[in-house]
DOFI-736005 format. One line per 8 residues: number of its first residue (from 1); for each residue x, y, z of C-alpha. Coordinates in nm, 3 decimals, decimal comma, always signed. Each point is the difference from the previous one (the first is absolute). Example, Ala and Ser with C-alpha at 12.3 -4.5 7.8 and 13.67 -1.06 7.14 Angstrom:
2
1> +1,230/-0,450/+0,780 | +0,137/+0,344/-0,066
REM end
This chain:
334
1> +0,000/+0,000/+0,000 | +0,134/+0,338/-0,080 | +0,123/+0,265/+0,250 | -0,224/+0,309/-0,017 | +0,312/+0,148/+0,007 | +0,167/-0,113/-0,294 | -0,215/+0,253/-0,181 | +0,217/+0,340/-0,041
9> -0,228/+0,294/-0,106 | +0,192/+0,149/-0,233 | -0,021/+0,383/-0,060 | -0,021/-0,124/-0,353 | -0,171/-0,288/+0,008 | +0,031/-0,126/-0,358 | +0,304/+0,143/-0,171 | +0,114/+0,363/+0,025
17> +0,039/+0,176/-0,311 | +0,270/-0,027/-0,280 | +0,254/+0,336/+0,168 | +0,138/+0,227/-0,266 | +0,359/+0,113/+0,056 | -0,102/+0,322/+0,153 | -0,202/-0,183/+0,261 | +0,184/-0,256/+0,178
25> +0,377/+0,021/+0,172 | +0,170/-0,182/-0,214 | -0,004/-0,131/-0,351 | +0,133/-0,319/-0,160 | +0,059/+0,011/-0,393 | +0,026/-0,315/-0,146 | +0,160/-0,105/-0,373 | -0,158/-0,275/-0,130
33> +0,226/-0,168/-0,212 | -0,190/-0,212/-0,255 | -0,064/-0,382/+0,071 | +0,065/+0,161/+0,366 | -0,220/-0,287/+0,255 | -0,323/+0,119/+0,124 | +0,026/-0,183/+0,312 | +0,297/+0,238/+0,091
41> -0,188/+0,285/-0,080 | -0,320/-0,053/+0,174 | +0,198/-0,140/+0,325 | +0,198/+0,327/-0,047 | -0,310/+0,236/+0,032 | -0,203/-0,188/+0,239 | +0,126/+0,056/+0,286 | +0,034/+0,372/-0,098
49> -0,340/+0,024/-0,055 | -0,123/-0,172/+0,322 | +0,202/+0,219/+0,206 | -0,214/+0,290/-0,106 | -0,269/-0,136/+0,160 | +0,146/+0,059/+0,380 | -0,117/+0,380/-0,026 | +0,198/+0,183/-0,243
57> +0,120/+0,050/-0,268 | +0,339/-0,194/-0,045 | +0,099/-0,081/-0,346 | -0,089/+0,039/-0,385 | +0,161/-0,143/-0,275 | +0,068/+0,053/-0,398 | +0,092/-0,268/-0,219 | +0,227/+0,112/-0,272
65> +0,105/-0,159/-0,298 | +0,279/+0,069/-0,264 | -0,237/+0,166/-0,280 | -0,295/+0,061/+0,233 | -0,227/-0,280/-0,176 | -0,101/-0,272/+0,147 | +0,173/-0,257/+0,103 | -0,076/-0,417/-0,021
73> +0,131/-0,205/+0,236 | +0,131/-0,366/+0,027 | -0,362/-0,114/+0,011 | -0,116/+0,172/-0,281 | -0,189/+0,238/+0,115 | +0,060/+0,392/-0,099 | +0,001/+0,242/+0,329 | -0,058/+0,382/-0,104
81> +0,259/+0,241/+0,210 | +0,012/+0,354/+0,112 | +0,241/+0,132/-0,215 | +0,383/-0,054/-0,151 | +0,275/-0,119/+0,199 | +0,218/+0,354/-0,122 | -0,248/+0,205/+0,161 | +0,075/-0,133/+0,382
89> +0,155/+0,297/+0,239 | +0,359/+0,016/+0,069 | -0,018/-0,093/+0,359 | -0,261/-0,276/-0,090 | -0,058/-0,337/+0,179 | -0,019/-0,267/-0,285 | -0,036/-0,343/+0,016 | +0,088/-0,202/-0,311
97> -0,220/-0,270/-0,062 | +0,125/-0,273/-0,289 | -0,023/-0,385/-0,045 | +0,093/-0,207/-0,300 | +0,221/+0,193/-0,252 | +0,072/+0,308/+0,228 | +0,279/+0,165/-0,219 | -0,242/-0,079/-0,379
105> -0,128/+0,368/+0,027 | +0,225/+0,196/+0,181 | +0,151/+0,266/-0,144 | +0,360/+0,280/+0,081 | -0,325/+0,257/+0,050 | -0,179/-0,242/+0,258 | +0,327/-0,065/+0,203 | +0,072/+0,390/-0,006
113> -0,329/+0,053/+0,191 | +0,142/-0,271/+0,265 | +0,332/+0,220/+0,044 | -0,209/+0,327/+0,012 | -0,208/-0,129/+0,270 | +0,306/-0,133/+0,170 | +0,188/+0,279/-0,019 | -0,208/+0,282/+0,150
121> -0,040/-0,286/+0,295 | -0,317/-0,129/-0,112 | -0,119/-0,397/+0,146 | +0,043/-0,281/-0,231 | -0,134/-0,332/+0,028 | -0,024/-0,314/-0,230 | -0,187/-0,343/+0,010 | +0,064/-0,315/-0,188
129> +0,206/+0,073/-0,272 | +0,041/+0,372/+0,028 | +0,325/+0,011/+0,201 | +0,163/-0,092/-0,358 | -0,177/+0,297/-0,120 | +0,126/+0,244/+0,282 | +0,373/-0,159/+0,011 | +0,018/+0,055/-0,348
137> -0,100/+0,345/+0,045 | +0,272/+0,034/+0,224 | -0,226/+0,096/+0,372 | +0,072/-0,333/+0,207 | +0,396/+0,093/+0,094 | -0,015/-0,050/+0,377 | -0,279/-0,163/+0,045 | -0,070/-0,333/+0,100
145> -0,270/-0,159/-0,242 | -0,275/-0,235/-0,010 | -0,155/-0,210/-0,307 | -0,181/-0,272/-0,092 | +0,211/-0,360/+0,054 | -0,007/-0,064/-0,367 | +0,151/+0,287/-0,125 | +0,289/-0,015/+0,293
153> +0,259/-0,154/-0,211 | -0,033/+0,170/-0,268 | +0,017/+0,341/+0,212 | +0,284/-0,096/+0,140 | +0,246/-0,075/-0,302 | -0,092/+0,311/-0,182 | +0,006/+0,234/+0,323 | +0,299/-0,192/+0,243
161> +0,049/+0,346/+0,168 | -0,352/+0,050/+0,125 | -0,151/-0,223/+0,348 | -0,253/-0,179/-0,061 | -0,189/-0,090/+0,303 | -0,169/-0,331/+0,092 | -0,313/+0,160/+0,181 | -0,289/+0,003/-0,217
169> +0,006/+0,415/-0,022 | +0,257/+0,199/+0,121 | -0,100/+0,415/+0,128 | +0,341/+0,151/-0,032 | -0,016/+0,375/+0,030 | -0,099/+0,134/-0,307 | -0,061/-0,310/-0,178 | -0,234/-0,307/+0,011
177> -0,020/-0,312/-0,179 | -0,155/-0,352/+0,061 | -0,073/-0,302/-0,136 | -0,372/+0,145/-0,146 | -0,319/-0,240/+0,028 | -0,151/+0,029/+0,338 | +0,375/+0,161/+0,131 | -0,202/+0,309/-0,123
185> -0,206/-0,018/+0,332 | +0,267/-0,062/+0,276 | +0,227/+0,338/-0,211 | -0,301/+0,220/+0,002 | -0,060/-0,104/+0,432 | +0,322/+0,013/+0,018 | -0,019/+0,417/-0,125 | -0,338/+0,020/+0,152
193> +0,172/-0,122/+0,369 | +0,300/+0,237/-0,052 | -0,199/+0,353/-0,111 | -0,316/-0,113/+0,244 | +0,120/-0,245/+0,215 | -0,043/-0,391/+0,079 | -0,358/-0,040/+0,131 | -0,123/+0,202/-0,291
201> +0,189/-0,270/-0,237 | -0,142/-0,284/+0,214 | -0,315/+0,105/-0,049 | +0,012/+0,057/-0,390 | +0,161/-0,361/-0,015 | -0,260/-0,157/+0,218 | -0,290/+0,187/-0,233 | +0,169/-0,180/-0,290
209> +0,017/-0,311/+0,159 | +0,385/+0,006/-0,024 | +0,230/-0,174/+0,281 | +0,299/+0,307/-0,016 | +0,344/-0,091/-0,096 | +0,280/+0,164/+0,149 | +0,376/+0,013/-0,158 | +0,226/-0,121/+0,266
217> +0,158/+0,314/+0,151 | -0,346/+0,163/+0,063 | -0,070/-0,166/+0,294 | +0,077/+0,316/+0,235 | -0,190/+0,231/-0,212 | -0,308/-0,222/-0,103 | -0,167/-0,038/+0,353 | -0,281/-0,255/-0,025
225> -0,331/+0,043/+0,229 | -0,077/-0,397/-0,070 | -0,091/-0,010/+0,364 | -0,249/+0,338/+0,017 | -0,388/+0,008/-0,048 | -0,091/+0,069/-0,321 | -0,169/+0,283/+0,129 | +0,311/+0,159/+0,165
233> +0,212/-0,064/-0,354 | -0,279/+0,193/-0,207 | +0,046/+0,271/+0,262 | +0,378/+0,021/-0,005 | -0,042/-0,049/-0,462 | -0,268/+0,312/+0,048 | +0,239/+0,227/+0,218 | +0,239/-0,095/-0,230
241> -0,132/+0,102/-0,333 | -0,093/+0,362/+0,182 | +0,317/+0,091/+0,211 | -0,039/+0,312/-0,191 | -0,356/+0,069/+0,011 | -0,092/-0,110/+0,369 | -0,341/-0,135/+0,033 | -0,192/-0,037/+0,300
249> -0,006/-0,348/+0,228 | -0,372/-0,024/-0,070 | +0,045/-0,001/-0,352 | +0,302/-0,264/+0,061 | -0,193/-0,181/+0,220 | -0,285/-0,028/-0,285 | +0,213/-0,089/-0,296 | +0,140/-0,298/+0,243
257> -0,302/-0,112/+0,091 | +0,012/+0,048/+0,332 | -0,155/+0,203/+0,315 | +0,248/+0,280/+0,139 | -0,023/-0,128/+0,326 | +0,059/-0,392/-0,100 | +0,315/+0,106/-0,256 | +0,163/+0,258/+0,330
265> -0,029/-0,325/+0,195 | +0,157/-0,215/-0,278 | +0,262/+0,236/-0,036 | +0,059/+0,048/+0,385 | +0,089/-0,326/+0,032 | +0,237/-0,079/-0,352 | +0,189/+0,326/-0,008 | -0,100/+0,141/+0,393
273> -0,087/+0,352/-0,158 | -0,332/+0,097/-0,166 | -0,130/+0,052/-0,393 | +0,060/+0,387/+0,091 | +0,361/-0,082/+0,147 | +0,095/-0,227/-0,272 | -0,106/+0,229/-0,303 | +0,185/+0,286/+0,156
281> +0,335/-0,231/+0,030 | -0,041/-0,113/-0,347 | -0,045/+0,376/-0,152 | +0,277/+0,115/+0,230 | +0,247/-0,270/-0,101 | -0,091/+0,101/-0,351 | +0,096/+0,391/+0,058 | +0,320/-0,127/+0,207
289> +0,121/-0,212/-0,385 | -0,123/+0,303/-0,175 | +0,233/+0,226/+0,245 | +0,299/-0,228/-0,006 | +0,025/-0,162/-0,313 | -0,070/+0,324/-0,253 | +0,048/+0,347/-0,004 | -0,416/+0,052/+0,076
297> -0,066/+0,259/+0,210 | -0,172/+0,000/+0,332 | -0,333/+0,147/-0,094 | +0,005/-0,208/-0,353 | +0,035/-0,322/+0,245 | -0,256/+0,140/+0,193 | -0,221/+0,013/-0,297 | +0,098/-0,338/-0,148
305> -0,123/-0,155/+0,368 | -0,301/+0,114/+0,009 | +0,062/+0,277/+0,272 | -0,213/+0,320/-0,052 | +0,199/+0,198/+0,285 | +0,328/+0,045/+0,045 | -0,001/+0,074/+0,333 | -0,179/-0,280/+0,093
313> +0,237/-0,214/-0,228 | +0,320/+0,120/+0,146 | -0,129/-0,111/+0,371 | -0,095/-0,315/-0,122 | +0,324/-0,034/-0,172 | +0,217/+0,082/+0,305 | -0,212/-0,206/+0,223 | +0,081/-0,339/-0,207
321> +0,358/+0,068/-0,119 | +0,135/+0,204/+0,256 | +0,126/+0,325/-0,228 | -0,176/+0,234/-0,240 | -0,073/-0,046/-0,309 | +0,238/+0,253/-0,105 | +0,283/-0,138/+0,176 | -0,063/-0,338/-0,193
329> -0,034/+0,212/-0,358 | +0,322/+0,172/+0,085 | +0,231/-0,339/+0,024 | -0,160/-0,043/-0,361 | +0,029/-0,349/-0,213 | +0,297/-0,188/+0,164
REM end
């Protein structure tokens, strides 16, 4: 018999809709390289998609393709795109999607777009095949990479200066590649966990129905809630997706399911602090990275945590880290 709680009511409760660039925080193009797989696609943009169903608006994507027609893939079947691959921004993130005969249709002009995109620090990525495509373009120096086990070999005599990794997708700094098929979920939680967090990626993979993968040195920064209510995980997903636009417990506590009063007890006892306590941490940890780790200032990390007040931001601050949030800007990325 099913748990009345199972039942998560959504603030979009069938499918938010398709976000245009200018809409969501981040954007993913994606060249589709003909007789690309569709399975690596659509495992690609799920998860994107279902993580815009936790209360805001995450991602959008474009598909792109060399000429801006449409493109058929390995199974046949022809997949219109947004527009052509030379039309991407400079400081793009573009993932490379290619299967059986990756190099056929590439052309100097396609790889050129790879090196622009590189070179004005832009995110890469390739599945399947595509890491031929992007080595050959001359982007993967440095990085460790990822591909699918047939094509290892092969990689490996005509690129014996590059590391190819065993892990089924490797997230490398400015590059990602994988193995494509269903690696295309476990990459995209793997960038929904580090941009959001764990929990939210949990909860994405559990809406799929996907058991998450994690490459081997992760272990530290992928922390599992395996052992929490379900109701307390779509909490922590839900404070999560909104560390910079803070919603109120009652609205938490009705996206989880849950009363306020049974989720502060729940929490009490896992984490010994409440809903209020723990959402505060989390978008006060967030301003302390933002503080440390760039040159952001203090009221732009303010902002980006979903504080309204400065005042009442700085005391918070000082309270949990012992120092102002100036005196952490000032030490600067170390």
């Amino acid at each position: 018999m099913q748990d009345s709680h199972e039942v998560w009511p959504y603030p979009r409760p069938d499918s938010p809709p398709l976000l245009s660039p200018d809409q969501a925080e981040h954007t993913l193009d994606v060249w589709l390289v003909p007789k690309f797989s569709m399975l690596t696609l659509f495992c690609m943009l799920e998860p994107l998609r279902v993580a815009n169903r936790f209360g805001r608006d995450l991602f959008a994507w474009r598909l792109r393709s060399a000429d801006g027609e449409g493109v058929v893939a390995s199974n046949g079947v022809c997949i219109e795109v947004d527009g052509e691959l030379a039309a991407v921004p400079d400081a793009a993130h573009l993932m490379v999607v290619s299967s059986y005969e990756a190099e056929a249709e590439v052309t100097a002009r396609d790889r050129a777009v790879l090196r622009r995109v590189a070179a004005h620090g832009g995110w890469l990525g390739g599945l399947d095949t595509a890491p031929f495509i992007l080595a050959r373009a001359g982007v993967l120096e440095g990085y460790r990479v990822a591909l699918h086990w047939e094509s290892v070999p092969a990689f490996r005599r005509e690129f014996p200066q590059l590391r190819v990794s065993g892990e089924r997708y490797e997230s490398d700094g400015l590059r990602q590649t994988g193995a494509g098929g269903t690696t295309g979920i476990d990459m995209m939680l793997d960038r929904i966990a580090r941009d959001y967090g764990p929990a939210l990626a949990d909860a994405v993979g559990r809406q799929l129905v996907h058991h998450r993968h994690e490459a081997s040195d992760e272990d530290e920064r992928q922390v599992r809630y395996a052992g929490l209510p379900r109701s307390v995980v779509r909490s922590l997903a839900t404070m999560e997706a909104n560390l910079a636009q803070a919603l109120p417990i009652p609205e938490i506590c009705r996206m989880a399911g849950q009363s306020q009063r049974q989720l502060t007890r729940l929490f009490l006892a896992h984490f010994g602090e409440t809903p209020k306590g723990c959402y505060l941490g989390m978008r006060l940890d967030r301003a302390q990275r933002l503080l440390a780790g760039s040159h952001c200032r203090v009221t732009e990390a303010a902002m980006a945590s979903g504080f309204q007040h400065l005042a009442h931001f700085s005391r918070a601050y000082r309270a949990r880290f012992s120092e102002t949030p100036r005196d952490t800007a000032a030490r600067g990325p170390g």
